[in-house]
C-alpha positions as CSV (number, residue, x, y, z in Angstrom):
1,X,148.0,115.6,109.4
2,X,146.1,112.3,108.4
3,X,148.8,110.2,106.7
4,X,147.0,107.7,104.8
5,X,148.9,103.9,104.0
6,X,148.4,101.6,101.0
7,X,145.8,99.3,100.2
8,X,142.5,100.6,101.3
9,X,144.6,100.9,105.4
10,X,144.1,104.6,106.9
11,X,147.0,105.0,109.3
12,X,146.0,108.3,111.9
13,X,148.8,109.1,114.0
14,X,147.2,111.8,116.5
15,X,149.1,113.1,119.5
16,X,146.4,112.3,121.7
17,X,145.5,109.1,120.5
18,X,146.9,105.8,120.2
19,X,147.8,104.7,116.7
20,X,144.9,103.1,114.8
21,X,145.3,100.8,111.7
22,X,141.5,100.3,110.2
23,X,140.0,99.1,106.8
24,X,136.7,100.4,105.4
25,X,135.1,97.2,104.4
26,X,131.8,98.4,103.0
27,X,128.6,101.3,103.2
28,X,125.6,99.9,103.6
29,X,122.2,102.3,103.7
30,X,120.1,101.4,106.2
31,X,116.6,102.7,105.0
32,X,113.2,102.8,107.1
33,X,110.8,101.9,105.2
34,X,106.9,101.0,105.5
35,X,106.9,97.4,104.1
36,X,110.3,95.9,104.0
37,X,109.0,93.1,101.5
38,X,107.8,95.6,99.4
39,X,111.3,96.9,99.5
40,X,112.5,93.9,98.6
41,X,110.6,92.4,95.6
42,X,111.3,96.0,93.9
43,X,115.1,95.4,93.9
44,X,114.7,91.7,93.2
45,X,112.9,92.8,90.0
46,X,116.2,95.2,89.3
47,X,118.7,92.4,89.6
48,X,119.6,92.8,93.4
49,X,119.2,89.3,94.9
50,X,118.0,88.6,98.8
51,X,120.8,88.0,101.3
52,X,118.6,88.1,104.7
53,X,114.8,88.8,106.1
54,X,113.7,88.5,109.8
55,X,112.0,86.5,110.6
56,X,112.5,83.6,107.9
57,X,109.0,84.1,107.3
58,X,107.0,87.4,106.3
59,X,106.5,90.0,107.8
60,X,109.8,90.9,107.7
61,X,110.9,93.7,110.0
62,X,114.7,93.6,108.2
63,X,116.0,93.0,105.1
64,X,118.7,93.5,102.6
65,X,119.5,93.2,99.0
66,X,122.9,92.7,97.5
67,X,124.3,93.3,93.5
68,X,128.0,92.8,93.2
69,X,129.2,94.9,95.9
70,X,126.3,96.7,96.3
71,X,123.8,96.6,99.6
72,X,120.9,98.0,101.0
73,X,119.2,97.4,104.3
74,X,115.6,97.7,104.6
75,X,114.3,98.5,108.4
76,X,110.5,98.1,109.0
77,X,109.8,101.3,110.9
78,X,108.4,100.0,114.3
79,X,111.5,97.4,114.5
80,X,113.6,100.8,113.7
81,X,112.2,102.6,116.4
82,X,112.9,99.6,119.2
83,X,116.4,100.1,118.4
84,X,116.6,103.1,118.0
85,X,114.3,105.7,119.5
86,X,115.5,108.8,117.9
87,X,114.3,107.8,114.7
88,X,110.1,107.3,115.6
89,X,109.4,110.8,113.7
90,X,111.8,110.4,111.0
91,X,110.6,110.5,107.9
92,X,110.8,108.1,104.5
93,X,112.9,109.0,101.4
94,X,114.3,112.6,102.4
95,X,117.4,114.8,100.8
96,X,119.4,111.2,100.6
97,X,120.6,110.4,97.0
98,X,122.5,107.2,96.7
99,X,124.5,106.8,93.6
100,X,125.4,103.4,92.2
101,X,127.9,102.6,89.4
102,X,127.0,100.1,87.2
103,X,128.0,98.4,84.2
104,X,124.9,97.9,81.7
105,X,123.1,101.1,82.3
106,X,121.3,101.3,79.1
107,X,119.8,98.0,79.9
108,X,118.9,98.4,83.9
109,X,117.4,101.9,82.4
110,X,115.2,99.6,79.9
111,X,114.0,97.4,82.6
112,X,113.1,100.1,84.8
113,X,110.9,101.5,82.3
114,X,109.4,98.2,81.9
115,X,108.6,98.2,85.3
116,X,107.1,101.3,85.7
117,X,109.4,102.9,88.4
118,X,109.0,106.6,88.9
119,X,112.0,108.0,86.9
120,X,112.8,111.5,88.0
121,X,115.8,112.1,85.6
122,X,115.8,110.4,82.3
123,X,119.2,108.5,81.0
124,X,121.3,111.1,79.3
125,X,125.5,111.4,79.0
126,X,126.5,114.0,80.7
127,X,130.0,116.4,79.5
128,X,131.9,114.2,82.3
129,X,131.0,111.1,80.3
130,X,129.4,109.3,83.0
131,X,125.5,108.0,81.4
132,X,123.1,108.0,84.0
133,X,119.5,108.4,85.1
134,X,117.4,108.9,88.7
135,X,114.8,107.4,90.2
136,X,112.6,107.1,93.3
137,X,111.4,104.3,94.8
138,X,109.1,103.0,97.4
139,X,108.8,105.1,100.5
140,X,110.6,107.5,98.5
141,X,114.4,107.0,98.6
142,X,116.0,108.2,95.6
143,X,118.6,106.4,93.9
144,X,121.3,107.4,90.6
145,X,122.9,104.9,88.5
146,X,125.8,106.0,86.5
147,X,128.1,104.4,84.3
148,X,131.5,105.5,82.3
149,X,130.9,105.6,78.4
150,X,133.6,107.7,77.1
């Protein structure tokens, strides 16, 4: 049995274990990609604004991006692969759909068109009345962003 406490606090109490008290702060996808300033201009240009690069200077072999609570980190493959071995034949973009809630979708939709960002479901309510639409961006991740309307 996992009881869980209030406020966000996961309280395992395991017969084997000593009792735990942790806090899930925040996910943040780490995604190799090709050109990490690449990666970064295109969610600049969605409303994401730059929170880190190394080096200060391009090229950049990390980055990330952050909108409200949002945040992605960018890792140029080669500085991926240093770290972490296991990951030198993995692929870009792959099954991995990452959905974002937003507020404003209508308008994040319009300037996505204006950018000319592959859209691989168009914006449409669905029954559940959530409005949303898909896209894929460069190196191939794939990305939802939903919001509530009714």
């Amino acid at each position: 049995m996992f009881p869980i406490g209030g406020m966000g606090v996961a309280v395992y109490d395991l017969t084997k274990l000593r009792r735990v008290a942790m806090e899930f702060l925040r996910l943040t996808p780490s995604l190799i990609v090709e050109d990490v300033e690449r990666s970064l201009h295109f969610y600049e240009a969605l409303g994401f604004t730059r929170i880190y690069s190394m080096p200060e200077r391009g090229p950049f072999s990390v980055g990330m991006v952050q909108a409200g609570p949002v945040r992605l980190m960018f890792w140029e493959r080669h500085w991926m692969t240093q770290s972490m071995p296991q990951v030198e034949h993995a692929t870009t973009g792959g099954p991995l759909l990452q959905y974002v809630e937003v507020r404003g979708v209508d308008e994040l939709y319009a300037r996505v068109l204006e950018l000319g960002v592959d859209v691989l479901q168009e914006i449409e309510t669905k029954p559940d009345g959530m409005r949303d639409f898909k896209i894929q961006y460069p190196d191939g991740w794939r990305m939802m962003f939903s919001e509530r309307v009714s």
